[in-house]
DRENPA-3360 file (N, C-alpha, C; in nm, 2 decimals, always signed):
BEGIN
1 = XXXXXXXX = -1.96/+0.93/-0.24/-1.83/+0.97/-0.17/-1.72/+0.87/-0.21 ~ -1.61/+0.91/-0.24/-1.48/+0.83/-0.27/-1.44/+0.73/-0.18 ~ -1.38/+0.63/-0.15/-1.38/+0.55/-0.08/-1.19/+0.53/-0.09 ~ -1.19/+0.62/-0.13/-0.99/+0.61/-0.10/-0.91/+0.73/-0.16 ~ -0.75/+0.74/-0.09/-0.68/+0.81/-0.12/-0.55/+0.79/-0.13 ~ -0.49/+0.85/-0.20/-0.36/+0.83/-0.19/-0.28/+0.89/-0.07 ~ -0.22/+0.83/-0.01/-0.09/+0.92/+0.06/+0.04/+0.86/+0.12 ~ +0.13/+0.91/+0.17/+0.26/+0.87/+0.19/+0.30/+0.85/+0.36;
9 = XXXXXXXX = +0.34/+0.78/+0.37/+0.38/+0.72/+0.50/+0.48/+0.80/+0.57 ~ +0.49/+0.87/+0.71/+0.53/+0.95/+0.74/+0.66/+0.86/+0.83 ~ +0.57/+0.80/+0.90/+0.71/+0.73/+1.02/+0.58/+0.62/+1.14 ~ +0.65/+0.58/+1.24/+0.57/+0.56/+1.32/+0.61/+0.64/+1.47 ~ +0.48/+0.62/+1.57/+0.48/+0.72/+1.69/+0.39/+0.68/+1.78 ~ +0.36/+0.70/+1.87/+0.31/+0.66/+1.98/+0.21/+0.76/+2.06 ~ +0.11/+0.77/+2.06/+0.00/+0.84/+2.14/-0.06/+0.78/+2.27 ~ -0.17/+0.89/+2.33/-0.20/+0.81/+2.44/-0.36/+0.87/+2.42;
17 = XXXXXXXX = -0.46/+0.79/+2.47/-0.56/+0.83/+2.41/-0.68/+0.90/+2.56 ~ -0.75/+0.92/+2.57/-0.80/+1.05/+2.67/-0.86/+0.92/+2.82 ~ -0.87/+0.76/+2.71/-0.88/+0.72/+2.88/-0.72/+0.70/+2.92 ~ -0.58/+0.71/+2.85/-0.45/+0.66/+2.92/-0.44/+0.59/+2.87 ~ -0.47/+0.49/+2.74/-0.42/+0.38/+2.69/-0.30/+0.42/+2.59 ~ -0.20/+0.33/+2.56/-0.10/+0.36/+2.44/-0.07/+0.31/+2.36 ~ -0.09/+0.33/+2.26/-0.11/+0.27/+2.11/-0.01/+0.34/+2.01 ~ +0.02/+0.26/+1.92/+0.15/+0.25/+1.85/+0.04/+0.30/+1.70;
25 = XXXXXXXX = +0.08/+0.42/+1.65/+0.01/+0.43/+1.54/+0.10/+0.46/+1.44 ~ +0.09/+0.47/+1.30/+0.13/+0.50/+1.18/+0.11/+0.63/+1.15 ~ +0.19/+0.69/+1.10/+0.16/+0.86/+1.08/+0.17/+0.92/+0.92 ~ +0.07/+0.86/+0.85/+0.04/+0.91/+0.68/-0.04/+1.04/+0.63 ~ +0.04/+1.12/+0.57/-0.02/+1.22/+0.50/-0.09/+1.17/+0.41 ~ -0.22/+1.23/+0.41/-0.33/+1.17/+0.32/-0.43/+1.32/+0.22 ~ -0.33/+1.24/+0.11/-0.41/+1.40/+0.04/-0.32/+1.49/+0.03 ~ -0.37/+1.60/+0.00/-0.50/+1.61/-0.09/-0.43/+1.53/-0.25;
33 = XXXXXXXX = -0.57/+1.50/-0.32/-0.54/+1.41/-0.42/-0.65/+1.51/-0.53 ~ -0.58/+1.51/-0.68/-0.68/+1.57/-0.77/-0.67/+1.44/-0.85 ~ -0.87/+1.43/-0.88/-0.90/+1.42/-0.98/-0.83/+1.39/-1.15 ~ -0.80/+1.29/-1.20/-0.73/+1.31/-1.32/-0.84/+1.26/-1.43 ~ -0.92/+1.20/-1.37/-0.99/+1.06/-1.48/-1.12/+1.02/-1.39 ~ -1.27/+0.97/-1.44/-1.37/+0.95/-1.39/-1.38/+0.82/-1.50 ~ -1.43/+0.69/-1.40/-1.44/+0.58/-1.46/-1.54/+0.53/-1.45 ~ -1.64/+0.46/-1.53/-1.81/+0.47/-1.53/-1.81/+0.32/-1.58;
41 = XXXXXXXX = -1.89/+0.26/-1.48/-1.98/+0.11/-1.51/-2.01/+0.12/-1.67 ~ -2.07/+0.19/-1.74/-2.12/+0.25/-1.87/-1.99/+0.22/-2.00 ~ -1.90/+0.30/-1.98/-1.77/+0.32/-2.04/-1.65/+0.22/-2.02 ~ -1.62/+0.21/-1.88/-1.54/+0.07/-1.85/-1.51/-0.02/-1.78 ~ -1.65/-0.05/-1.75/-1.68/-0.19/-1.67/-1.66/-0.18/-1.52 ~ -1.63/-0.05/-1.47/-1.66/-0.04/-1.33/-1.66/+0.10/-1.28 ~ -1.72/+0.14/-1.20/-1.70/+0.29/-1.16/-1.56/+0.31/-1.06 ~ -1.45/+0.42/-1.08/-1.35/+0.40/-1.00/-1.30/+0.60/-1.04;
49 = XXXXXXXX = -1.18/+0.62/-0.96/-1.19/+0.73/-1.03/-1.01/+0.74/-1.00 ~ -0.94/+0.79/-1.13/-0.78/+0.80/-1.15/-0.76/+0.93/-1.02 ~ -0.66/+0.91/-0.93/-0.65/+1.03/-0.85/-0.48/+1.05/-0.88 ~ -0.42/+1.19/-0.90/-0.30/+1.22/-0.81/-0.28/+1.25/-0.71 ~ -0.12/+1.16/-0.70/-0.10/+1.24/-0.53/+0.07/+1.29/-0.56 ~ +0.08/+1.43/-0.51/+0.23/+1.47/-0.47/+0.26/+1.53/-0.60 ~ +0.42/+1.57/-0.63/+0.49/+1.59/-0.76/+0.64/+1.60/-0.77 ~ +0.64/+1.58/-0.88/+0.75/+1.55/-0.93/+0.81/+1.64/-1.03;
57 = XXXXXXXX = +0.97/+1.62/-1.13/+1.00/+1.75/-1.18/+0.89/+1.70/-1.33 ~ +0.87/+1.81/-1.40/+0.82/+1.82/-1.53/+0.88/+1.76/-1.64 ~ +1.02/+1.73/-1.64/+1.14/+1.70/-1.73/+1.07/+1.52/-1.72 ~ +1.04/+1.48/-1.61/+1.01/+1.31/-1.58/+0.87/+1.25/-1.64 ~ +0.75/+1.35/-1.70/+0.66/+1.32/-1.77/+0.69/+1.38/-1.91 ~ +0.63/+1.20/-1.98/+0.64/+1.22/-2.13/+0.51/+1.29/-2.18 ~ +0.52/+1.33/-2.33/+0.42/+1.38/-2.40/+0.26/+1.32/-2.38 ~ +0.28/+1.17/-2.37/+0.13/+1.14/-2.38/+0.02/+1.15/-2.23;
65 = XXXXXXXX = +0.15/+1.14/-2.13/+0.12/+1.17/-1.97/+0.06/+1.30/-1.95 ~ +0.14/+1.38/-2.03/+0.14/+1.56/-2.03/-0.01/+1.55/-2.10 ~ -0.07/+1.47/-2.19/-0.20/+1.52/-2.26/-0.32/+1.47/-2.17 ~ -0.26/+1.36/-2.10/-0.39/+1.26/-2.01/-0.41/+1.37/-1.94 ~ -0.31/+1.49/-1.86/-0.36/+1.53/-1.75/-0.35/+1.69/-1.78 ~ -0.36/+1.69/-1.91/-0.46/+1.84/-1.91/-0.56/+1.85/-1.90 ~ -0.67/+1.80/-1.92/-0.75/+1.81/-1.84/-0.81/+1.83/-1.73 ~ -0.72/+1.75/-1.66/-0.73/+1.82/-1.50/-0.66/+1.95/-1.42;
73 = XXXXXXXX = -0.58/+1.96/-1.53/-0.46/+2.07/-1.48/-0.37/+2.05/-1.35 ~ -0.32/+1.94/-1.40/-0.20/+1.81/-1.32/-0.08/+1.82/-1.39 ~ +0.04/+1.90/-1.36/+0.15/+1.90/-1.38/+0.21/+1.73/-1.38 ~ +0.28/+1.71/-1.34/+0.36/+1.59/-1.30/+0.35/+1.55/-1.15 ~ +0.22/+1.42/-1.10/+0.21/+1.41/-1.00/+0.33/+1.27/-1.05 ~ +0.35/+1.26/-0.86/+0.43/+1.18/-0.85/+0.37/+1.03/-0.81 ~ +0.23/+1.03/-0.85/+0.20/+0.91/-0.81/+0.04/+0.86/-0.85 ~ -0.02/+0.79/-0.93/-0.14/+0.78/-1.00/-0.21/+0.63/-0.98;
81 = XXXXXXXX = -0.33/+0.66/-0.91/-0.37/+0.53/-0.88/-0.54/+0.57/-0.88 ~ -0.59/+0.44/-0.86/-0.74/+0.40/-0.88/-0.82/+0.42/-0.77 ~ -0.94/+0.48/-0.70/-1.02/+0.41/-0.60/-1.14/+0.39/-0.64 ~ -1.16/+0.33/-0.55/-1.33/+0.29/-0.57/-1.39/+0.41/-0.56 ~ -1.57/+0.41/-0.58/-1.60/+0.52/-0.57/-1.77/+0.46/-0.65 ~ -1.86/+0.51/-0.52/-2.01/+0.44/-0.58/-2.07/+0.53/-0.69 ~ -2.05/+0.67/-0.69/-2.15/+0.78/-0.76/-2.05/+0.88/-0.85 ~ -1.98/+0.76/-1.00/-1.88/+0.82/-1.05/-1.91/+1.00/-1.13;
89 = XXXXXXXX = -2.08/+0.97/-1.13/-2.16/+1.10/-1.22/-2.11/+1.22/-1.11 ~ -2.07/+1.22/-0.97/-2.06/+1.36/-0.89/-1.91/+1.41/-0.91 ~ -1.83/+1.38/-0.99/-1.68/+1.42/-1.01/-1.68/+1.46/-1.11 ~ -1.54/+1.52/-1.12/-1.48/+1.58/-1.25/-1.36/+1.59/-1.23 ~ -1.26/+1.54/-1.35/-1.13/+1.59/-1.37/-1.10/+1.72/-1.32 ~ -1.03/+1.72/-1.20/-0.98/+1.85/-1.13/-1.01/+1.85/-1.03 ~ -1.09/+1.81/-0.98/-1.14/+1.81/-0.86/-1.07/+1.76/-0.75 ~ -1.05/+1.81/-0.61/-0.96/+1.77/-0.52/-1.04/+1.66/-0.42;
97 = XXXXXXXX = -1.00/+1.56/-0.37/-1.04/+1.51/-0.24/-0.93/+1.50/-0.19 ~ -0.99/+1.54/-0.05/-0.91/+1.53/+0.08/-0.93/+1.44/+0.19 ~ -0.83/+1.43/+0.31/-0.86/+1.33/+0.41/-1.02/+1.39/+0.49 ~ -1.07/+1.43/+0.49/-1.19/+1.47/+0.52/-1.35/+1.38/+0.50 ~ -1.32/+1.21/+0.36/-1.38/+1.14/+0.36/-1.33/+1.05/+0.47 ~ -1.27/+1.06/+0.55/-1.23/+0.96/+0.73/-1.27/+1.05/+0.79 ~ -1.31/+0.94/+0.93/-1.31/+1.03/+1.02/-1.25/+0.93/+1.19 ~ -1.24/+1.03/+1.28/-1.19/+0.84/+1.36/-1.24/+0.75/+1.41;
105 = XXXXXXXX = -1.22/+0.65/+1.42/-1.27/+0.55/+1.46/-1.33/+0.44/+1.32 ~ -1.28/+0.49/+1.23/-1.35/+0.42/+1.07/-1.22/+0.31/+1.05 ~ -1.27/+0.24/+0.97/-1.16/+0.14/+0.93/-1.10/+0.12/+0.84 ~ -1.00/+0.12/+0.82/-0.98/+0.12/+0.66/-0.87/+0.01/+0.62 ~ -0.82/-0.01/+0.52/-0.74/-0.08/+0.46/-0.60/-0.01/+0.38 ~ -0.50/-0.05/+0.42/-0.39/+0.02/+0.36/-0.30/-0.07/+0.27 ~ -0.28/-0.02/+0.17/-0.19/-0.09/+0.05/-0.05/-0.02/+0.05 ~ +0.05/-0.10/+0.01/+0.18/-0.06/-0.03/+0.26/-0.14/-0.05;
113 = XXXXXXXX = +0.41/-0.09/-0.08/+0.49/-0.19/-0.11/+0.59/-0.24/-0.01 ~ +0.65/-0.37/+0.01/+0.70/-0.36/+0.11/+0.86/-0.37/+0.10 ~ +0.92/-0.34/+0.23/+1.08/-0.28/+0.22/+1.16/-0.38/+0.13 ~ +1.20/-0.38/+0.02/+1.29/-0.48/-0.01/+1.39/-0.51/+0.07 ~ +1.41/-0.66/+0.03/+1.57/-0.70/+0.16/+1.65/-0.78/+0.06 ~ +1.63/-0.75/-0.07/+1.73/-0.79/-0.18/+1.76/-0.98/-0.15 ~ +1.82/-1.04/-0.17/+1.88/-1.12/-0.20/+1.85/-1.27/-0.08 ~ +1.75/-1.28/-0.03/+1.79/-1.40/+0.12/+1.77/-1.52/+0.13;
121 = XXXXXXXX = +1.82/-1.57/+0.23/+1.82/-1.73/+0.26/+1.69/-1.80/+0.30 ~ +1.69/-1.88/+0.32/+1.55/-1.96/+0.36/+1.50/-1.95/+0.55 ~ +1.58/-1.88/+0.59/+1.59/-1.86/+0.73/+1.49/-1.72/+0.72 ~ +1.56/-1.62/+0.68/+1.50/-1.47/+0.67/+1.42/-1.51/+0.56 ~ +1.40/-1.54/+0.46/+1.32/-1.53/+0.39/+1.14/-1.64/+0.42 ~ +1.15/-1.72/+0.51/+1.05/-1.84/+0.50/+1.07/-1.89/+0.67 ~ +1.18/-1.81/+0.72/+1.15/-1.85/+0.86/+1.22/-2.01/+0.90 ~ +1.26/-2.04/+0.86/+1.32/-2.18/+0.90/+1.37/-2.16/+1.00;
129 = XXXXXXXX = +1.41/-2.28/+1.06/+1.51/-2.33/+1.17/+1.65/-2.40/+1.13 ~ +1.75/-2.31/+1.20/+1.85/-2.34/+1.14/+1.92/-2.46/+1.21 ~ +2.00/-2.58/+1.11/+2.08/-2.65/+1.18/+2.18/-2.64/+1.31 ~ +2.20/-2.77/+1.37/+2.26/-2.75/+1.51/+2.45/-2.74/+1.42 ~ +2.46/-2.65/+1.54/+2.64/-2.61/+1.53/+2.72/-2.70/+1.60 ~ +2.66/-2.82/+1.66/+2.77/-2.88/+1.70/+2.75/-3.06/+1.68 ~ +2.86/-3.13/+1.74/+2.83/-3.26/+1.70/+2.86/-3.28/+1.53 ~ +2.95/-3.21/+1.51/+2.95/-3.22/+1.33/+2.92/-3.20/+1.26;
137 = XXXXXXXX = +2.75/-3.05/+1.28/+2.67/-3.06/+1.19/+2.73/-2.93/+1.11 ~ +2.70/-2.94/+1.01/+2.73/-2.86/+0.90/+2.64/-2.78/+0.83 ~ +2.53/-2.83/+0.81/+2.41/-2.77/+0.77/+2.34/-2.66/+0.86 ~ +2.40/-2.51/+0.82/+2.38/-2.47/+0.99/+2.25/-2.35/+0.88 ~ +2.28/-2.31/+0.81/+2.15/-2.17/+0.71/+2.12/-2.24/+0.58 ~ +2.18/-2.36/+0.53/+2.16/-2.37/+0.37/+2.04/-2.46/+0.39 ~ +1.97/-2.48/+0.33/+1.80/-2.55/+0.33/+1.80/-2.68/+0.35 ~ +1.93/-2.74/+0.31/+1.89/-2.87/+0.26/+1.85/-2.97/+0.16;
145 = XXXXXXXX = +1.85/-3.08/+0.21/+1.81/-3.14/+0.07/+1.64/-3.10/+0.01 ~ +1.64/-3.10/-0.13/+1.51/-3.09/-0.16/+1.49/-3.16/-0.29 ~ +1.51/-3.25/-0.31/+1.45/-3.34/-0.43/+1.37/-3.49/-0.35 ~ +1.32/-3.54/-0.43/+1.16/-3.54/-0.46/+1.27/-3.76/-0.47 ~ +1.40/-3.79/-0.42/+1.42/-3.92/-0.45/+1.39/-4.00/-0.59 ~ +1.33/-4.09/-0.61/+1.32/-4.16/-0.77/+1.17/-4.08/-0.78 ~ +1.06/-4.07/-0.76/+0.97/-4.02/-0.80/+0.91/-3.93/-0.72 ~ +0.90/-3.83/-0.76/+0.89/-3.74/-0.91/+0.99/-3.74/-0.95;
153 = XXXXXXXX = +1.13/-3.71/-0.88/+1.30/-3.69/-0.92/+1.27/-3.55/-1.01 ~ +1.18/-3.48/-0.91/+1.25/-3.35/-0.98/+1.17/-3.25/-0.84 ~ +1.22/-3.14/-0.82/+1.17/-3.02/-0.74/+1.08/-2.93/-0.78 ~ +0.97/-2.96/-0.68/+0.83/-2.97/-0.69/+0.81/-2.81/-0.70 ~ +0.70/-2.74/-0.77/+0.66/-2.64/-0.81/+0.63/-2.53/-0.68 ~ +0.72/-2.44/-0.61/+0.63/-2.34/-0.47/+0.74/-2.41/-0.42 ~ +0.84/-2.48/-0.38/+0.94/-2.54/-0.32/+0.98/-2.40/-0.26 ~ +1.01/-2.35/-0.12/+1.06/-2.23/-0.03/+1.23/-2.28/-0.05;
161 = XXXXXXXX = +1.24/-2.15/-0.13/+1.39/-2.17/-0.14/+1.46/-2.03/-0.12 ~ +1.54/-1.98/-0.12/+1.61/-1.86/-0.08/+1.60/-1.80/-0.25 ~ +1.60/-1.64/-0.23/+1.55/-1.57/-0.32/+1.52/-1.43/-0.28 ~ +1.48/-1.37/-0.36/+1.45/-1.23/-0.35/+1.32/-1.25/-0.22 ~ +1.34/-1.13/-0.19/+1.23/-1.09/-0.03/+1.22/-0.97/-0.05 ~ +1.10/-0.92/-0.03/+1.02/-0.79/+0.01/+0.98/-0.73/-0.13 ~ +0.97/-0.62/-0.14/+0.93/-0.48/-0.23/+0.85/-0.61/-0.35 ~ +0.72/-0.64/-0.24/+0.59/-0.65/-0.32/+0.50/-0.58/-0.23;
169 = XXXXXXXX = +0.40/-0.52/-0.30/+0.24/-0.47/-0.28/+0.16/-0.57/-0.15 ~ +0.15/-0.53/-0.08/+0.08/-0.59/+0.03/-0.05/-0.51/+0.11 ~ -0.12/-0.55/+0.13/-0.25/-0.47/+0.20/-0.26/-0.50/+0.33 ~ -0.30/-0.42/+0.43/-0.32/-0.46/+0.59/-0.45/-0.41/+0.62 ~ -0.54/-0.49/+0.65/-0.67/-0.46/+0.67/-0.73/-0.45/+0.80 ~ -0.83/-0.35/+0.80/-0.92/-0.34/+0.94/-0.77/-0.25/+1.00 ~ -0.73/-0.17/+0.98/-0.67/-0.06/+1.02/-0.77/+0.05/+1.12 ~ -0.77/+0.09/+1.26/-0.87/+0.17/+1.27/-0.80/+0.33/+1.28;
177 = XXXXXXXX = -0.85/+0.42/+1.23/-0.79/+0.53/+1.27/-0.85/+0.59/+1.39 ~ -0.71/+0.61/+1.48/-0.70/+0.67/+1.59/-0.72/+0.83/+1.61 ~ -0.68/+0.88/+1.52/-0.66/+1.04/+1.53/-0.63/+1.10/+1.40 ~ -0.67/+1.21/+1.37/-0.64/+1.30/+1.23/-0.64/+1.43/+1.26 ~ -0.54/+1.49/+1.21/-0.48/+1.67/+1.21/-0.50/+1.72/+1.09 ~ -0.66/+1.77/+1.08/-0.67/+1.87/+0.97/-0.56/+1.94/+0.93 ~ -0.47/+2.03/+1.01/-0.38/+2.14/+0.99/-0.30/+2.09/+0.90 ~ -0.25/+1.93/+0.91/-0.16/+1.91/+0.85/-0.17/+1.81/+0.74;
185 = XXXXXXXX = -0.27/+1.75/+0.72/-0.34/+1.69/+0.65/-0.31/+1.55/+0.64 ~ -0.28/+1.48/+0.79/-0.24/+1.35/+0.88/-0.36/+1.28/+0.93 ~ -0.35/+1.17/+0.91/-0.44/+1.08/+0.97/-0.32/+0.96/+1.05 ~ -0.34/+0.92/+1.19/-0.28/+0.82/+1.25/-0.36/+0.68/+1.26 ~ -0.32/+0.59/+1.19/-0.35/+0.42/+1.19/-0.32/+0.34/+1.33 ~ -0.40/+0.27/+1.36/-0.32/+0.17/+1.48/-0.30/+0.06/+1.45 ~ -0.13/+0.10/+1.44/-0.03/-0.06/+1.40/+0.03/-0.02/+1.30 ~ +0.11/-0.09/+1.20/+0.23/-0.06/+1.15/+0.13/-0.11/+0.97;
193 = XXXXXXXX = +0.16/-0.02/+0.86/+0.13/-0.02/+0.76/+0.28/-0.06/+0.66 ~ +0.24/-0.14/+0.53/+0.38/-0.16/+0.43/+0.44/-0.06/+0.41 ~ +0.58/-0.08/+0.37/+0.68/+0.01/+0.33/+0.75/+0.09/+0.40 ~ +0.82/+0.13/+0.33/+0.92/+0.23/+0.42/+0.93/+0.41/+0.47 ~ +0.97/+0.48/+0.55/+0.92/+0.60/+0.55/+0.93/+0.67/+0.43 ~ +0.85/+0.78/+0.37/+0.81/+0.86/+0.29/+0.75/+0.74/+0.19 ~ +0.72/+0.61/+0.20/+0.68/+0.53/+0.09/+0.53/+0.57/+0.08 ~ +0.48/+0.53/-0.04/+0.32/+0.59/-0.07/+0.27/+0.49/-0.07;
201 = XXXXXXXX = +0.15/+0.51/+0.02/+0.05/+0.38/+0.03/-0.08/+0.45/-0.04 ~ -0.18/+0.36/-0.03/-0.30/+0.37/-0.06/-0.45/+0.35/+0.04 ~ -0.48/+0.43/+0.10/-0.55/+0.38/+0.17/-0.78/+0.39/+0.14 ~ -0.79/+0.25/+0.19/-0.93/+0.22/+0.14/-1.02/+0.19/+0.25 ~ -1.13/+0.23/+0.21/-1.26/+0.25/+0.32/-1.24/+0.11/+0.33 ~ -1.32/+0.05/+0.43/-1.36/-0.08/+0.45/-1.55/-0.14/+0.40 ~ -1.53/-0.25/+0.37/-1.69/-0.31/+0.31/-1.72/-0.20/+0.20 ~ -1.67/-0.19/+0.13/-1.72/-0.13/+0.01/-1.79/-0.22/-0.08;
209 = XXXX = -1.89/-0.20/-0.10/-1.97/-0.29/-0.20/-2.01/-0.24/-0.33 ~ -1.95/-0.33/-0.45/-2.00/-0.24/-0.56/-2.11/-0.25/-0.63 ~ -2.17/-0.16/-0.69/-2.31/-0.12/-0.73/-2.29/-0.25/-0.85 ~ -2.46/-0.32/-0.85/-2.49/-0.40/-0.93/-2.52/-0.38/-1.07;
% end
C-alpha cells in the first residue's frame, strides 16, 4: 500500500467530536493522485512511486514533461512528487490512489512550504527581545553589536541576523486525523499544517520502514 499523497490545503475549522470535545483541525483535499512513474530498489536504489496531483493549463508543460507522462495518460498536473511505497511490483503508470489509504485516528506527517514574510528583522525573524525606549536607548529592533572584538574579529558562521523568513519546506509530524468526507475527498488533521490556503502539501503515513 502507498504510504502517501498529495493534496492541497483547504483552510482551517473547528469540529466537535461525539464525546463534546473541540479541536482545531486542518481541512486538505487529498487526492485523488495518478500514478506517473514506479520506482524499484532494483532500477533506482529505492522503491517510491512519482504521483500527480491537480492541473494546470497544457500551454505550461514542455515537450519532454509531455513525453514522461504519456504513459500514464497525465495531461499537465499541477504538481509531481515522490512517496514511499513498500510493494513497488503492485502499481502501474496510471493508476489512481485515493484518500482511502487513511483512515481516522492514523497518524501521519505533513510536508509543505511555509508562508513567506519576505524581507525581516531579527525580532520577527529569530524572536529577539527588543531594546528599552526609554532612558536614551536607541537600540530599540536593530540586533546589535555582533563581532567577535580582536579574536576571531570577524562574524561567526549561523550568526541570527535579519533576512529572508518563511517559504521553506517544513514537515509537522504525528498529525492525527480526526475525520474524512469520502464525498468530497477531505481528510481533517488536528492542528495547523505549513503553508498557506490552497497551498499543496504532502502528506505521509507514519513509521514507515524501508524494505532491506
Amino acid at each position: 500500500m502507498s504510504k502517501g499523497l498529495i493534496g492541497k490545503k483547504l483552510g482551517m475549522t473547528s469540529i466537535f467530536t461525539p464525546e463534546g470535545d473541540y479541536i482545531p483541525v486542518t481541512v486538505i483535499e487529498a487526492g485523488p493522485c495518478t500514478v506517473t512513474q514506479v520506482k524499484t530498489r532494483n532500477r533506482d536504489g529505492y522503491n517510491a512511486l512519482q504521483v500527480a496531483f491537480g492541473k494546470k493549463s497544457s500551454r505550461r508543460s514542455n515537450k519532454p514533461q509531455k513525453g514522461h507522462l504519456a504513459k500514464s495518460r497525465v495531461k499537465a498536473p499541477a504538481l509531481l512528487r515522490e512517496v514511499p511505497v513498500e510493494h513497488p511490483a503492485e502499481y502501474k503508470p496510471g493508476m489512481v490512489l485515493a484518500f482511502d489509504i487513511f483512515k481516522v485516528g492514523e497518524r501521519v506527517d505533513v510536508s509543505g512550504v511555509t508562508k513567506g514574510r519576505g524581507f525581516a528583522g531579527v525580532i520577527k525573524r529569530h524572536g529577539f527581545q527588543r531594546g528599552r525606549m526609554t532612558h536614551g536607548g536607541h537600540s530599540i529592533r536593530i540586533p546589535g553589536s555582533i563581532g567577535c572584538s580582536a579574536w576571531p574579529a570577524r562574524v561567526i558562521k549561523g550568526k541570527k541576523m535579519p533576512g529572508h523568513y518563511g517559504n521553506k519546506r517544513m514537515t509537522v509530524k504525528n498529525l492525527q486525523i480526526v475525520d474524512i468526507r469520502p464525498e468530497e475527498n477531505l481528510i481533517m488533521v488536528k492542528g495547523a499544517v505549513p503553508g498557506s490556503r490552497s497551498g499543496y502539501v504532502q502528506i505521509t503515513k507514519q513509521k514507515f520502514v524501508k524494505d532491506k
